[in-house]
mmCIF file of the N, C-alpha and C atoms, coordinates in Angstrom:
data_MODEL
# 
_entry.id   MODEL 
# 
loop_
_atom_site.group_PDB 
_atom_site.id 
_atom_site.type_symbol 
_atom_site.label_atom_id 
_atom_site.label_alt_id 
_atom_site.label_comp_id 
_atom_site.label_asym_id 
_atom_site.label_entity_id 
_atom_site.label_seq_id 
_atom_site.pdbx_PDB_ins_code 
_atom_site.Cartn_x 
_atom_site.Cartn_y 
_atom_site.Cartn_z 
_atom_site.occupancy 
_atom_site.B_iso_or_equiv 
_atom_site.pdbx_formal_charge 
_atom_site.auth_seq_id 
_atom_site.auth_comp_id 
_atom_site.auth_asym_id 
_atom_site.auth_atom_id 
_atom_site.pdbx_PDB_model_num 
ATOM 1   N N  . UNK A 1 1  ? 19.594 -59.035 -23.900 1.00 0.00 ? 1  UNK A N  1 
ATOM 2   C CA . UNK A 1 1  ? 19.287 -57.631 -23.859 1.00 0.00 ? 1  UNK A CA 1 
ATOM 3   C C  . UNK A 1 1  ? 19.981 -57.014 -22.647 1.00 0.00 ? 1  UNK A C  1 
ATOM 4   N N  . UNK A 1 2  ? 20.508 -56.231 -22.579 1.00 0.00 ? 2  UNK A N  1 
ATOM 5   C CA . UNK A 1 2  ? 21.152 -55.143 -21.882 1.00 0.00 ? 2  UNK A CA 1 
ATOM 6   C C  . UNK A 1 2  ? 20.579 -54.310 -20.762 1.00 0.00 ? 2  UNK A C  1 
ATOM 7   N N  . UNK A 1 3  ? 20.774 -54.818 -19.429 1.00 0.00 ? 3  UNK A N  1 
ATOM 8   C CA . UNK A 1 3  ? 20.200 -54.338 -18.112 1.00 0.00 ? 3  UNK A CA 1 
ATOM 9   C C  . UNK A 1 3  ? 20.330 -52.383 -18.047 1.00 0.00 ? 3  UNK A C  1 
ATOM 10  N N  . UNK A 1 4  ? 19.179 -51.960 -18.079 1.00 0.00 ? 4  UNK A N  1 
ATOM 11  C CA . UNK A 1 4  ? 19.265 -50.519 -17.941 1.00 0.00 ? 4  UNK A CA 1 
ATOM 12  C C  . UNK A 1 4  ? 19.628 -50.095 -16.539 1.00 0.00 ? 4  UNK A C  1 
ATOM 13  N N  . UNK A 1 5  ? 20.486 -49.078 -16.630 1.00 0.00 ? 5  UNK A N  1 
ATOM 14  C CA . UNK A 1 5  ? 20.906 -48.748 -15.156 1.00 0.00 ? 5  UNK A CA 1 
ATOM 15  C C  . UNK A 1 5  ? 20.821 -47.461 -15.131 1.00 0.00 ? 5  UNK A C  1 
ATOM 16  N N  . UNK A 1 6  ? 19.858 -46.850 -14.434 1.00 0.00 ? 6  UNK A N  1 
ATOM 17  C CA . UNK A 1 6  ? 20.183 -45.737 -14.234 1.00 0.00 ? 6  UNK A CA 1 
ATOM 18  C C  . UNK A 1 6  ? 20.882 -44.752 -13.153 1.00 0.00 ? 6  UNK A C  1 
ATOM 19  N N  . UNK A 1 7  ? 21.250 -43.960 -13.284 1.00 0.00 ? 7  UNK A N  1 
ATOM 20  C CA . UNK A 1 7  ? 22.299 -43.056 -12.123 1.00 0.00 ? 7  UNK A CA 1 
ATOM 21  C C  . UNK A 1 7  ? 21.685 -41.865 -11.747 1.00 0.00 ? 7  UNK A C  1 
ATOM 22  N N  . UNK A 1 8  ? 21.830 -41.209 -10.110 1.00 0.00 ? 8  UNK A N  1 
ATOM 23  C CA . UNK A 1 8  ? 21.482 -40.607 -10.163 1.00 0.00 ? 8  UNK A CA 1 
ATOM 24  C C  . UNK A 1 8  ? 22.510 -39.583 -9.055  1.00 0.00 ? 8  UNK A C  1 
ATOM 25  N N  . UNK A 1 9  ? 22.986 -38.628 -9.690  1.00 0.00 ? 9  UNK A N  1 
ATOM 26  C CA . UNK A 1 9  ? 23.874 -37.760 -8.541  1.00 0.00 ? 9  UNK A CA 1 
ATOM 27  C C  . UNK A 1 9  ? 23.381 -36.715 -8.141  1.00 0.00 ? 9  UNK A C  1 
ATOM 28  N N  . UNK A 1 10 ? 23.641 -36.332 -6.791  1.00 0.00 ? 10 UNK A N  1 
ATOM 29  C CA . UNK A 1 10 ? 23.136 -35.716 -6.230  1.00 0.00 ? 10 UNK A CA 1 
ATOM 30  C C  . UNK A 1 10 ? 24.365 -34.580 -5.630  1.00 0.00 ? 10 UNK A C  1 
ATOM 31  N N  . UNK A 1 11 ? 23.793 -33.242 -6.251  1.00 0.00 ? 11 UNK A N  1 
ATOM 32  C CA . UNK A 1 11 ? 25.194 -31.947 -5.405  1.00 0.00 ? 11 UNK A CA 1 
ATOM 33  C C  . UNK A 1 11 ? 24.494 -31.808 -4.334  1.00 0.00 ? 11 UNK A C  1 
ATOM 34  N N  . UNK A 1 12 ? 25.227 -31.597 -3.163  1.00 0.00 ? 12 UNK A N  1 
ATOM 35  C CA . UNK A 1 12 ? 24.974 -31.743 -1.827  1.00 0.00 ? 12 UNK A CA 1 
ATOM 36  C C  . UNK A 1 12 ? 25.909 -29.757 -1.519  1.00 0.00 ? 12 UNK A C  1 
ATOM 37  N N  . UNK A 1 13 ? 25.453 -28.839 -0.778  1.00 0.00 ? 13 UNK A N  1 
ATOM 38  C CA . UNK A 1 13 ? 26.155 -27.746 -0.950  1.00 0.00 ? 13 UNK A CA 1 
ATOM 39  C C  . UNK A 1 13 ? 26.812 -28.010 0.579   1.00 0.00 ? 13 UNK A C  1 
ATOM 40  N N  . UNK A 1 14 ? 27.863 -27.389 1.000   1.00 0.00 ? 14 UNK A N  1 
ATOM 41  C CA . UNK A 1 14 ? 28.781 -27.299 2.442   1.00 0.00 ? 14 UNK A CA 1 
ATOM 42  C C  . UNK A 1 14 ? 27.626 -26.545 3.467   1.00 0.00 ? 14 UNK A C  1 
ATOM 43  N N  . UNK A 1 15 ? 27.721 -27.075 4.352   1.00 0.00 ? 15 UNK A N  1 
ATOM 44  C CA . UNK A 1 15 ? 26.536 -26.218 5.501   1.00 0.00 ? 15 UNK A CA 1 
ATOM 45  C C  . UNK A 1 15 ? 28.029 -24.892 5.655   1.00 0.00 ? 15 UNK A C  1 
ATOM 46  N N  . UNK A 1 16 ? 27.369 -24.252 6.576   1.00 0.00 ? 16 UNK A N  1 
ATOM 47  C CA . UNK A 1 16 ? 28.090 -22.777 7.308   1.00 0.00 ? 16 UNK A CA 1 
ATOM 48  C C  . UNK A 1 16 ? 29.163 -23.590 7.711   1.00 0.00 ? 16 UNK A C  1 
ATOM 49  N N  . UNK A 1 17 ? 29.161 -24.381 8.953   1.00 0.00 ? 17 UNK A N  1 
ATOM 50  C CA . UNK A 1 17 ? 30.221 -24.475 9.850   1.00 0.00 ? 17 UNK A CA 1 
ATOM 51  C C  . UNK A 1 17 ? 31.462 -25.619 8.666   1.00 0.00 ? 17 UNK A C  1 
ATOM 52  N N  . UNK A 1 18 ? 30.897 -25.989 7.901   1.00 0.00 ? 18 UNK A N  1 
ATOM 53  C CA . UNK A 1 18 ? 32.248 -26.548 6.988   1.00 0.00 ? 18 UNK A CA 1 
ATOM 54  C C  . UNK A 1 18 ? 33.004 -25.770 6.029   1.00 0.00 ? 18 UNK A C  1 
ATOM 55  N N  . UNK A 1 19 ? 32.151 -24.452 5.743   1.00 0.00 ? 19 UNK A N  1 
ATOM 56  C CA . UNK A 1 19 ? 32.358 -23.123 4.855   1.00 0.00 ? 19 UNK A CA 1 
ATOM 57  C C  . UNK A 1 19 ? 33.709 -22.609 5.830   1.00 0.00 ? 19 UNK A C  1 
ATOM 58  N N  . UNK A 1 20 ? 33.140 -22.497 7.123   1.00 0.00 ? 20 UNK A N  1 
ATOM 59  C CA . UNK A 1 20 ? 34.356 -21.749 7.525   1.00 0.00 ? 20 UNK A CA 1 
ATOM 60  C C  . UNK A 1 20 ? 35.288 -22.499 7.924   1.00 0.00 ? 20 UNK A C  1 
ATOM 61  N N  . UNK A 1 21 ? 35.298 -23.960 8.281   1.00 0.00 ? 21 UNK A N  1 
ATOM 62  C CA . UNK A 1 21 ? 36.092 -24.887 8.122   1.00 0.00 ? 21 UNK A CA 1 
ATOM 63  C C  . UNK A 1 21 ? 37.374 -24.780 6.753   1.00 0.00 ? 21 UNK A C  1 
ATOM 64  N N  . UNK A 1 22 ? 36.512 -24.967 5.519   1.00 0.00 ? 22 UNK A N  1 
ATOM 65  C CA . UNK A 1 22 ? 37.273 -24.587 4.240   1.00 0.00 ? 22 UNK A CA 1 
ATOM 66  C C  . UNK A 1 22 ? 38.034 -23.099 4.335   1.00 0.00 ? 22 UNK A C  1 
ATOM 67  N N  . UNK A 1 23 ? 37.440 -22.344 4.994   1.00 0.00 ? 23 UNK A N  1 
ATOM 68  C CA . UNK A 1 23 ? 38.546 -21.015 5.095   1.00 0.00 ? 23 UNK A CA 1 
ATOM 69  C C  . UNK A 1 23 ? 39.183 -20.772 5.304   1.00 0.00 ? 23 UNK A C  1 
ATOM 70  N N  . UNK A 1 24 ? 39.259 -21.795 6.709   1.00 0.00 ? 24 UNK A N  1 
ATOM 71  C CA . UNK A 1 24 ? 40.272 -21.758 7.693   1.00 0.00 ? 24 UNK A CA 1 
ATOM 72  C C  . UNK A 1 24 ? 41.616 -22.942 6.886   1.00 0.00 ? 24 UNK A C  1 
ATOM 73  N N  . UNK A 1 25 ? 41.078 -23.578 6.244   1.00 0.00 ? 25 UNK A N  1 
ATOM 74  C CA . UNK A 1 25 ? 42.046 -24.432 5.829   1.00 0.00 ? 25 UNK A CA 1 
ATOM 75  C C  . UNK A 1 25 ? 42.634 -23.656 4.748   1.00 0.00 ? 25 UNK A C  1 
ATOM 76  N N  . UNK A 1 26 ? 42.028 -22.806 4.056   1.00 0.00 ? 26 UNK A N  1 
ATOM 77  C CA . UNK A 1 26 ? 42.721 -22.278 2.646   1.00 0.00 ? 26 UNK A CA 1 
ATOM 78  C C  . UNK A 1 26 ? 43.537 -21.399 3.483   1.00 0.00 ? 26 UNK A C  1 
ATOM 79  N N  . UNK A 1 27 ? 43.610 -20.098 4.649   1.00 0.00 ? 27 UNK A N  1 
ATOM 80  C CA . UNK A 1 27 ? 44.485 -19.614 4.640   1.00 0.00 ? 27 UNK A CA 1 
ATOM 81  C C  . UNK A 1 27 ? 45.417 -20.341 5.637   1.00 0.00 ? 27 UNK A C  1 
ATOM 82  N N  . UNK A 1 28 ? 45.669 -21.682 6.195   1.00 0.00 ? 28 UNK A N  1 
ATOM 83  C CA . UNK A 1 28 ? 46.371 -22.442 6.564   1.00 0.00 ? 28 UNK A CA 1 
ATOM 84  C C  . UNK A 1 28 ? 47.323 -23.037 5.123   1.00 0.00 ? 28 UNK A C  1 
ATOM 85  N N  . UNK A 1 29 ? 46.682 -22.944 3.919   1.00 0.00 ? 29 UNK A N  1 
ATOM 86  C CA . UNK A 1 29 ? 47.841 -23.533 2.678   1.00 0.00 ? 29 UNK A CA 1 
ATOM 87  C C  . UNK A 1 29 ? 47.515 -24.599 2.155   1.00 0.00 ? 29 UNK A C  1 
ATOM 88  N N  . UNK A 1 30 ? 46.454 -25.301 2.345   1.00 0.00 ? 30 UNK A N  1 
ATOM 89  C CA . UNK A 1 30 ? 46.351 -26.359 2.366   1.00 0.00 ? 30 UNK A CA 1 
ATOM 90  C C  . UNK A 1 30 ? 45.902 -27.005 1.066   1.00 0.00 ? 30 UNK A C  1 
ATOM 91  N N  . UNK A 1 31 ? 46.162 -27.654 -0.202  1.00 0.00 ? 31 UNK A N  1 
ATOM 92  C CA . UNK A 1 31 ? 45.630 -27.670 -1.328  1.00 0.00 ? 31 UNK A CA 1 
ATOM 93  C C  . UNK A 1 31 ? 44.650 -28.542 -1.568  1.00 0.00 ? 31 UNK A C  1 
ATOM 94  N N  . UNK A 1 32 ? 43.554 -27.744 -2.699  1.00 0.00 ? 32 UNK A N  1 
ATOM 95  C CA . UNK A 1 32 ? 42.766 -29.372 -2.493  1.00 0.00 ? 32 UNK A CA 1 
ATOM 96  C C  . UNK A 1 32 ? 42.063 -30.175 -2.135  1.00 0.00 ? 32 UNK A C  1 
ATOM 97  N N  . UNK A 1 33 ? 43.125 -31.277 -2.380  1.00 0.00 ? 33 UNK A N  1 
ATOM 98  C CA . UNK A 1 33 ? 43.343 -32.560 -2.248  1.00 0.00 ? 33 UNK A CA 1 
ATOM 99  C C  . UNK A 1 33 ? 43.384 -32.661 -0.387  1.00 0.00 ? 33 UNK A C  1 
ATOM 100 N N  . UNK A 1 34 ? 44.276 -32.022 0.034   1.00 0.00 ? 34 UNK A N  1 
ATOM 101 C CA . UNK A 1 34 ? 44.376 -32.177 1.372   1.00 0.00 ? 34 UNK A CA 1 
ATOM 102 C C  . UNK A 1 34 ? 43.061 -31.453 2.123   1.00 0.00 ? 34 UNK A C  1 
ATOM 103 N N  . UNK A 1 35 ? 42.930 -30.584 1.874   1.00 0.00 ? 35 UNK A N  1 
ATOM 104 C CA . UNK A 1 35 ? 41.492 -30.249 2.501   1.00 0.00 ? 35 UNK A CA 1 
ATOM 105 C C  . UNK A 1 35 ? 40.304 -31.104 2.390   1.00 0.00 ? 35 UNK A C  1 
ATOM 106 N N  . UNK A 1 36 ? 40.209 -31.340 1.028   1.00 0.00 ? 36 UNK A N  1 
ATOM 107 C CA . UNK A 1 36 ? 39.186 -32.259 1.040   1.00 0.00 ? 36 UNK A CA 1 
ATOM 108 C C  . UNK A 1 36 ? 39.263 -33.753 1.947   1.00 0.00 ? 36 UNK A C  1 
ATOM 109 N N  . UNK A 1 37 ? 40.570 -34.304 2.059   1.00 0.00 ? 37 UNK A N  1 
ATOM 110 C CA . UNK A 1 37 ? 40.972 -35.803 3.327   1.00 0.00 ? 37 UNK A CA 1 
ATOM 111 C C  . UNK A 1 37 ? 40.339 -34.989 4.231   1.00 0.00 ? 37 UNK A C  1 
ATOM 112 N N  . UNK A 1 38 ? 41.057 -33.762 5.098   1.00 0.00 ? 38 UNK A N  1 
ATOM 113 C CA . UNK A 1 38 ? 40.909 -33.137 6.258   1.00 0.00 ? 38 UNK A CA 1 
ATOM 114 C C  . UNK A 1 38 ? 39.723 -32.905 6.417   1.00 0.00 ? 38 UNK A C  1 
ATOM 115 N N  . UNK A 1 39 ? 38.415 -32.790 5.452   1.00 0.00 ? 39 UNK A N  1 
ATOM 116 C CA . UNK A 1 39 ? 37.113 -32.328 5.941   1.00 0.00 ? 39 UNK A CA 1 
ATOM 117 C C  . UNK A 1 39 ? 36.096 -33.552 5.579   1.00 0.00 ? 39 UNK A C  1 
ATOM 118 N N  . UNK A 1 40 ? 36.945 -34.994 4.898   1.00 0.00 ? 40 UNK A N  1 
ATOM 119 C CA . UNK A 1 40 ? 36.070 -36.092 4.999   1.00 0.00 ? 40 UNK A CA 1 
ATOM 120 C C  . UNK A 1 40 ? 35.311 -36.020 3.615   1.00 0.00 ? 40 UNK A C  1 
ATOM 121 N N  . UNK A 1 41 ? 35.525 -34.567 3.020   1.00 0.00 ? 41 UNK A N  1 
ATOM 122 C CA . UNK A 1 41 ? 34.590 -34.556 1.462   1.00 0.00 ? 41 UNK A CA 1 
ATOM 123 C C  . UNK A 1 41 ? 35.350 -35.433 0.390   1.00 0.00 ? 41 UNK A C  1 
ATOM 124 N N  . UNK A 1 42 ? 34.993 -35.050 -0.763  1.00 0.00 ? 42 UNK A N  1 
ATOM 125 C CA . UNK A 1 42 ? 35.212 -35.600 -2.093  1.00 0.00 ? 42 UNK A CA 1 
ATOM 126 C C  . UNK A 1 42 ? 35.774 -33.919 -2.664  1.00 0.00 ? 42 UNK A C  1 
ATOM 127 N N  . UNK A 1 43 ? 36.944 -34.270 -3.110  1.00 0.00 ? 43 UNK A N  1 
ATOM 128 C CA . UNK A 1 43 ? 37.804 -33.300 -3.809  1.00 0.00 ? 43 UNK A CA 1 
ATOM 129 C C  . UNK A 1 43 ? 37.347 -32.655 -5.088  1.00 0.00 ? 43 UNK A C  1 
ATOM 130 N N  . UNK A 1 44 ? 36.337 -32.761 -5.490  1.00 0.00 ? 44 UNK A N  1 
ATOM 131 C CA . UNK A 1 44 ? 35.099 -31.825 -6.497  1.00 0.00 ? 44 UNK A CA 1 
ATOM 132 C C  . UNK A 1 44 ? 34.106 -31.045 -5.767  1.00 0.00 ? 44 UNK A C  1 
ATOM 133 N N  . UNK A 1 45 ? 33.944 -31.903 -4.527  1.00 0.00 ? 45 UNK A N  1 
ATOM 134 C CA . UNK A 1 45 ? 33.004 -30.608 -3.904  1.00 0.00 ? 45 UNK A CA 1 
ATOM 135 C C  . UNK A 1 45 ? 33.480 -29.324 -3.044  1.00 0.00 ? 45 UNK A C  1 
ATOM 136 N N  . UNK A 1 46 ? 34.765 -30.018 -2.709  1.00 0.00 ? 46 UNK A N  1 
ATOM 137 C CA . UNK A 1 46 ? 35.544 -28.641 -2.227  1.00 0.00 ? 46 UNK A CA 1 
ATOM 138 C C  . UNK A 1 46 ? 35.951 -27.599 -3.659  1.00 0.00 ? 46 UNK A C  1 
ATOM 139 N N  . UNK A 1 47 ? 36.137 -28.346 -4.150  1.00 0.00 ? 47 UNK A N  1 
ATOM 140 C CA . UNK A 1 47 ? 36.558 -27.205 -6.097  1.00 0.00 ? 47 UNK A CA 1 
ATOM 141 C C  . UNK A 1 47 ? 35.559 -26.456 -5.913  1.00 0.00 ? 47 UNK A C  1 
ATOM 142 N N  . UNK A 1 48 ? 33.935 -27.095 -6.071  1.00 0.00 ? 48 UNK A N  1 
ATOM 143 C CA . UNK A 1 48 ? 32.954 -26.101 -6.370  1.00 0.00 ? 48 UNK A CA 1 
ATOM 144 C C  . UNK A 1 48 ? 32.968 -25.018 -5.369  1.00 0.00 ? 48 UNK A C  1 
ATOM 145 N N  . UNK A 1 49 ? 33.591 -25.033 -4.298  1.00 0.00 ? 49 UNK A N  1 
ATOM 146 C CA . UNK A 1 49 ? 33.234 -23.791 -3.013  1.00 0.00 ? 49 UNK A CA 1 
ATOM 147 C C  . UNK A 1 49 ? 34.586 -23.271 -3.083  1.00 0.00 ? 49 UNK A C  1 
ATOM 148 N N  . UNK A 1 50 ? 35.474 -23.294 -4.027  1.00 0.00 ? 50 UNK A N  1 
ATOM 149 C CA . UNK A 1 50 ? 37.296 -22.740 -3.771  1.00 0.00 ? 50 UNK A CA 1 
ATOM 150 C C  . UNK A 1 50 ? 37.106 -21.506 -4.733  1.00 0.00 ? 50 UNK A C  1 
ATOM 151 N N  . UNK A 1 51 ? 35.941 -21.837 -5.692  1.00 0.00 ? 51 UNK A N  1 
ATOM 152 C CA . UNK A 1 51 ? 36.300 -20.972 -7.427  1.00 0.00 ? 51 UNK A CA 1 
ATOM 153 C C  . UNK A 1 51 ? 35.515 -20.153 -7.203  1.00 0.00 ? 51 UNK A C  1 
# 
């Protein structure tokens, strides 16, 4: 029989001081991918705060 696994994810939102972190990087050019290395996140959670 087949071990049940369950998952559980969790959205975590950017505090203030990484908000303006991300601002500062978008009008620096920065795409992304590279912002997200530069701020240590995962490159979906910067998407959700770009759109």
């Amino acid at each position: 029989m087949a071990e049940e696994v369950n998952l559980h994810w969790e959205i975590k939102e950017l505090e203030d001081v990484e908000l303006e972190e991300l601002k500062r990087l978008l009008r620096e050019g920065y795409i992304i991918r590279d912002r997200a290395e530069e701020m240590g996140k995962f490159k979906g959670a910067i998407q959700r705060h770009t759109v």
